[in-house]
C-alpha positions as CSV (number, residue, x, y, z in Angstrom):
1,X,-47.0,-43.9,-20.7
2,X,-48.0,-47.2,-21.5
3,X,-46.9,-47.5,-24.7
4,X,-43.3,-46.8,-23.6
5,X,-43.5,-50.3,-22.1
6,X,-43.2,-48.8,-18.8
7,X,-39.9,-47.2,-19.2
8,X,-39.3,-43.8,-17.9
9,X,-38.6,-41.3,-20.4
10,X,-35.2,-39.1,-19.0
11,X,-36.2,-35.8,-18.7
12,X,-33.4,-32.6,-19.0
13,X,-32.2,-31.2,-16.2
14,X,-32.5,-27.2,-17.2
15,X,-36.1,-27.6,-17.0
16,X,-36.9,-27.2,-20.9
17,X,-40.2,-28.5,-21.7
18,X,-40.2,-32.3,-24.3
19,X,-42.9,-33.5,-27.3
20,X,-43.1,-36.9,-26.9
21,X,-44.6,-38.7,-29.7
22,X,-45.7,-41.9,-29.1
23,X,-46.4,-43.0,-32.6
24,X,-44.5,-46.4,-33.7
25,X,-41.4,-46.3,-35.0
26,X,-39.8,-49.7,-36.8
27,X,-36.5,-49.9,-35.2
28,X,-35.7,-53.5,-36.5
29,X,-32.3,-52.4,-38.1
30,X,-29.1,-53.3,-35.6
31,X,-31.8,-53.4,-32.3
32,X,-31.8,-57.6,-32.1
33,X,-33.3,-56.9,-28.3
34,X,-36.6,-55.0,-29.6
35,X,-39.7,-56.9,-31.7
36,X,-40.1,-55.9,-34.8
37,X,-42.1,-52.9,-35.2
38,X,-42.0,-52.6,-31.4
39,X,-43.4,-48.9,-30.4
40,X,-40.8,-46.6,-29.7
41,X,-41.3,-43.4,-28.3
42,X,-39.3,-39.7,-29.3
43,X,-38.9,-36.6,-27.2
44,X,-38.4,-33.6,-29.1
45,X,-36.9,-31.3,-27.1
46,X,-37.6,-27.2,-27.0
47,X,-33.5,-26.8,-28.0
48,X,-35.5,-29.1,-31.5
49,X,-33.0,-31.7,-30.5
50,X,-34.7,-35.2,-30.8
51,X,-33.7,-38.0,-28.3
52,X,-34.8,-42.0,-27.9
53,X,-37.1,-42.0,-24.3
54,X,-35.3,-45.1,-23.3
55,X,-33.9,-46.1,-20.0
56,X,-30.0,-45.3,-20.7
57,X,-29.7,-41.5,-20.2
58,X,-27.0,-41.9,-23.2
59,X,-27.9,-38.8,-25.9
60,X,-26.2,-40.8,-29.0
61,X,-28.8,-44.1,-29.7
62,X,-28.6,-45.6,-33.3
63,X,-32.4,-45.2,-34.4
64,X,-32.0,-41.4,-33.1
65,X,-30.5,-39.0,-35.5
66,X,-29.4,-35.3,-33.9
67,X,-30.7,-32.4,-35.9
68,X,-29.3,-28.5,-35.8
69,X,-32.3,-26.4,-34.7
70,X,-31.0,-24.3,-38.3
71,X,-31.5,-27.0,-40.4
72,X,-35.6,-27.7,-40.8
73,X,-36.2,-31.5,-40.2
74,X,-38.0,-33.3,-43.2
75,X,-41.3,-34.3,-42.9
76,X,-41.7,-37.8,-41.7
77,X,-44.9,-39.5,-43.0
78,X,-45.2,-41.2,-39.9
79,X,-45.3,-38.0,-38.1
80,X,-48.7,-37.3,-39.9
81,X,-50.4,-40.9,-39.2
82,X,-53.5,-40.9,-37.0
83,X,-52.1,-43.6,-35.3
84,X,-49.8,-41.7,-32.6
85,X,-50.2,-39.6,-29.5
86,X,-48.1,-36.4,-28.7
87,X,-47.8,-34.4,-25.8
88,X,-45.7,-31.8,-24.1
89,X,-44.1,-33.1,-20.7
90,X,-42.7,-30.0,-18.7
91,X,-39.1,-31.3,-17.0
92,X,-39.0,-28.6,-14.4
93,X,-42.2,-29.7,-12.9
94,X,-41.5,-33.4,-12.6
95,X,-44.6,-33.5,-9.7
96,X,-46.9,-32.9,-12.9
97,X,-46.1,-36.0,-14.4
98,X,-48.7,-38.6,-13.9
99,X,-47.0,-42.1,-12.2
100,X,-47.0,-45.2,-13.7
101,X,-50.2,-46.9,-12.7
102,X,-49.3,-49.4,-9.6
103,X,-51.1,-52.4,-7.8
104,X,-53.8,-51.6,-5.3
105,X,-52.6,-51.2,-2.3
106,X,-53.4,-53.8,0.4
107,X,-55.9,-52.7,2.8
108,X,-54.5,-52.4,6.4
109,X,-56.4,-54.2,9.1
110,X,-58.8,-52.3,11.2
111,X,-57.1,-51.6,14.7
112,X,-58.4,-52.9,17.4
113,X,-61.3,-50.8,18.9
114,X,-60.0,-49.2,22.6
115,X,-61.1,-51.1,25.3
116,X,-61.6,-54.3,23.4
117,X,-58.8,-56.0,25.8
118,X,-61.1,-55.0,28.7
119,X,-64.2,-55.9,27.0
120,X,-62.6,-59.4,26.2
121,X,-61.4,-59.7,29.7
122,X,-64.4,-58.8,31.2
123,X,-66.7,-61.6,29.5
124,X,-63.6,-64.3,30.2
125,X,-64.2,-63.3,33.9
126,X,-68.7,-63.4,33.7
127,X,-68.0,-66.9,31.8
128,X,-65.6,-68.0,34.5
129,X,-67.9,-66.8,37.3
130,X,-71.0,-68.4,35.5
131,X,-69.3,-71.8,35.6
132,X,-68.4,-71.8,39.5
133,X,-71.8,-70.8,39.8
134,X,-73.0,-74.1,38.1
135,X,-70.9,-76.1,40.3
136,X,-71.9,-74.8,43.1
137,X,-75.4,-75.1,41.9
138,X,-75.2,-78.5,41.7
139,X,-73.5,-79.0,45.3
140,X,-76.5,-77.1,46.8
141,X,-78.9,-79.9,48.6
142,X,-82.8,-80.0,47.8
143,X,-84.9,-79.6,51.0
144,X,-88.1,-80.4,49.2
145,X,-90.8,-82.9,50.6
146,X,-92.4,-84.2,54.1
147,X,-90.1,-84.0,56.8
148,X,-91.4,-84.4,60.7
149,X,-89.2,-83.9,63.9
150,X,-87.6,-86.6,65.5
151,X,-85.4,-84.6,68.1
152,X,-84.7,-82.1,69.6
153,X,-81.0,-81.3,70.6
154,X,-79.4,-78.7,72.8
155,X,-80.3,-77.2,75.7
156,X,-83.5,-75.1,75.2
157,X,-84.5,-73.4,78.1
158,X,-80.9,-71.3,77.8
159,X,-82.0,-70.9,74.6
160,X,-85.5,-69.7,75.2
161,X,-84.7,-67.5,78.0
162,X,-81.7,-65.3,75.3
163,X,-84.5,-64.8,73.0
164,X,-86.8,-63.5,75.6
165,X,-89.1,-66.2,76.3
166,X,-91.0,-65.9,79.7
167,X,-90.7,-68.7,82.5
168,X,-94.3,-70.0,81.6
169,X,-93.9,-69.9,78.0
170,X,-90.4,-71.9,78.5
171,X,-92.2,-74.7,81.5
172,X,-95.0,-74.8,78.3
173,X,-92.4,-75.7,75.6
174,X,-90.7,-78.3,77.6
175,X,-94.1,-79.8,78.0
176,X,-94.7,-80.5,74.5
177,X,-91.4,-81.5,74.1
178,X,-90.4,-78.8,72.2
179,X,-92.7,-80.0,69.2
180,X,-90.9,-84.1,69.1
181,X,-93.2,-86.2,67.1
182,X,-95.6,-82.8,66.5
183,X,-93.9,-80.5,64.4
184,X,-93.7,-80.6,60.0
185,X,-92.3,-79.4,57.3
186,X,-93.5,-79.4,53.6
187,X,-90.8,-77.9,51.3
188,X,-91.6,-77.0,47.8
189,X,-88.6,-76.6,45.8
190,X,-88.7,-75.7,42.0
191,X,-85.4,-74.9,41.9
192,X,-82.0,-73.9,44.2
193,X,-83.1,-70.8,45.1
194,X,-86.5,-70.9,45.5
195,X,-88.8,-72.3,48.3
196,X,-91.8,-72.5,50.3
197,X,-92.0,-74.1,53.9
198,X,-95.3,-75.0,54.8
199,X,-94.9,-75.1,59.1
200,X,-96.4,-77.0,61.9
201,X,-95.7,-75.6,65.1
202,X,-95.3,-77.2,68.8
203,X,-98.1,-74.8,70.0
204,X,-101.0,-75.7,68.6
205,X,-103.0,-73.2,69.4
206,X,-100.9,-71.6,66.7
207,X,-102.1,-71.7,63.1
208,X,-99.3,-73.3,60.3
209,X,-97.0,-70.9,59.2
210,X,-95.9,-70.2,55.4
211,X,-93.2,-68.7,54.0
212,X,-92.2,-68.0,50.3
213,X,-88.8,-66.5,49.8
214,X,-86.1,-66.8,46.8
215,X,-82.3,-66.3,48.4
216,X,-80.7,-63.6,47.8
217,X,-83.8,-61.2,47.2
218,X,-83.6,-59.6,50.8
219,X,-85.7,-59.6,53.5
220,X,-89.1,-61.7,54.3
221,X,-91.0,-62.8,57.4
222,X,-90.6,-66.0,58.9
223,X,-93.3,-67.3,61.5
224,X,-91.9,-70.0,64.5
225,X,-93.0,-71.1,68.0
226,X,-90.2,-68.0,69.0
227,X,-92.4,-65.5,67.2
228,X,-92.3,-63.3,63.9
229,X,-88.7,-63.0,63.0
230,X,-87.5,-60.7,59.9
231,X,-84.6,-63.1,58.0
232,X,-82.2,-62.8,54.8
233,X,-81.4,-66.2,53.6
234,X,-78.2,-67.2,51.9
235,X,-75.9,-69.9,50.8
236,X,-72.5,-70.7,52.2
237,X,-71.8,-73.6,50.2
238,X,-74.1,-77.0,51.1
239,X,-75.7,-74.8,54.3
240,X,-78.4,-72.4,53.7
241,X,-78.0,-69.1,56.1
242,X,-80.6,-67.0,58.0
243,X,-79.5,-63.9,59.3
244,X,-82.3,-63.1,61.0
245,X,-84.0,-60.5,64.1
246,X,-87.0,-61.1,66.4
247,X,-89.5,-58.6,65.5
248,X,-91.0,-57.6,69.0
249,X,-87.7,-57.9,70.3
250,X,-85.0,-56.9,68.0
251,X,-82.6,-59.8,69.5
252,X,-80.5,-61.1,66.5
253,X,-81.0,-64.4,65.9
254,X,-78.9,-67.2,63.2
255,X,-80.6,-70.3,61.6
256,X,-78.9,-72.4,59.4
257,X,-80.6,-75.4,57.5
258,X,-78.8,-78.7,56.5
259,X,-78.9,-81.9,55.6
260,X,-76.6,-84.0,57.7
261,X,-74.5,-87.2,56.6
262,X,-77.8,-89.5,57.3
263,X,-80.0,-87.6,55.3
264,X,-82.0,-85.8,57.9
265,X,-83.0,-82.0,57.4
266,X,-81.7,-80.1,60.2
267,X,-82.6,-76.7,61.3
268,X,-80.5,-75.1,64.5
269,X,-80.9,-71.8,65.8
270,X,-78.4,-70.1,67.4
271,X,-78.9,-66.9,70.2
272,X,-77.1,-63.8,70.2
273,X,-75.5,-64.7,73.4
274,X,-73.8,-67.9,71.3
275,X,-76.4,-71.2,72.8
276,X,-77.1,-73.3,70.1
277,X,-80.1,-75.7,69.7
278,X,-80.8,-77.9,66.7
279,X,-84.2,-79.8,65.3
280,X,-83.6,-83.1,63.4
281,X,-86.4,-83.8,60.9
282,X,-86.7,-87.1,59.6
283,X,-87.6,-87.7,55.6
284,X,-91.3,-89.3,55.6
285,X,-91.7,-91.2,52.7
């Protein structure tokens, strides 16, 4: 079909079957829109009619001479060259007809894979999250180094008595003045989360008290003057948060640790039945 030039050859309608020869044909004489010795093609048809395969549908073309099927057509020598192609096209099966060969398709972009909105949306969310994360990081104080206890603030023997302190044990407290000038902290802290309190206590018949615990990884002892308590430690914003119990007792008890707006650590305890009492540590240097 190529040698046509790309024109397509008109086929009958009664569904007769063609011989197209493809061989050249010079059809210089009277054709000034064709080169010279341009290939031409010619259908025979089965009625041994021949016709020009050009675009017009028009059976009377100048280089095309009609012939009665009576009559035998004279041997053309270009008919016997080497040269040319013939085949048999079969009109009343146009779908056998190979097309014209076209330009590759495009190929279409890949659709998007289902759920890839939600997958997208999703990590938008975890990089959003991770980045409040870091600021708030960064707003969360550092309790490491010495610190020792200036004062003590509140009133204590309430205090004492909701977590179920006895009499004595409360007159003994007051005595040492509830740990004033006595009790330490050593804080190591590698990073936000984690920390170790190394503890002095009032009472000292009481050995220091140590405690290793990362916020947010659940519960761990705590040892104080009040006894063994059982605490889960968390941040709420710039103040770290103890929820915490008295192990003989059971009593809930809060602690929250701070630094206030002159620098000092403060730790203050708070009963179940709402009395508050803080400890102000002072920074030693």
């Amino acid at each position: 079909l190529a040698a046509t030039g790309n024109r397509r050859l008109p086929l009958p309608h009664n569904g007769a079957r063609m011989r197209v020869s493809l061989r050249p044909r010079c059809v210089c004489g009277g054709r000034p829109d064709l080169e010279p010795h341009e290939p031409m093609p010619v259908v025979r048809c089965s009625d041994g009619k021949k016709r020009s395969a050009e675009t017009s549908s028009t059976a009377s073309s100048p280089s095309i001479a009609e012939q009665d099927p009576a009559t035998p057509s004279k041997p053309n020598p270009r008919d016997a060259s080497s040269d040319g192609i013939v085949f048999d096209v079969d009109s009343s099966n146009a779908a056998a007809v190979e097309p014209l060969p076209t330009a590759a398709p495009t190929p279409a972009a890949e659709p998007p894979r289902p759920g890839a909105g939600a997958e997208a949306a999703a990590e938008a969310l975890a990089v959003e999250e991770t980045r409040a994360n870091l600021v708030l990081c960064r707003s969360r104080p550092s309790f490491a180094g010495d610190w020792l206890l200036q004062r003590a603030d509140g009133d204590f023997d309430t205090f004492l008595s909701d977590v179920g302190m006895s009499w004595l044990n409360r007159k003994a407290a007051m005595a040492l003045n509830y740990g004033v000038g006595r009790v330490r902290i050593t804080c190591e802290q590698p990073c936000e989360d984690d920390m170790t309190f190394l503890k002095v206590l009032a009472d000292p018949r009481k050995r220091e008290a140590r405690s290793c615990f990362h916020v947010g990884a659940g519960s761990f002892p705590v040892s104080d003057d009040i006894g063994t308590l059982i605490a889960d430690a968390s941040w709420e914003g710039e103040v770290l948060h103890f929820a915490a119990r008295i192990d003989a007792s059971g009593l809930p008890l809060t602690m929250l640790m701070y630094l206030n707006g002159d620098g000092a650590l403060v730790e203050e305890m708070i009963s179940s039945k709402g009395t508050s009492v803080k400890y102000v540590f002072a920074a030693q240097i």
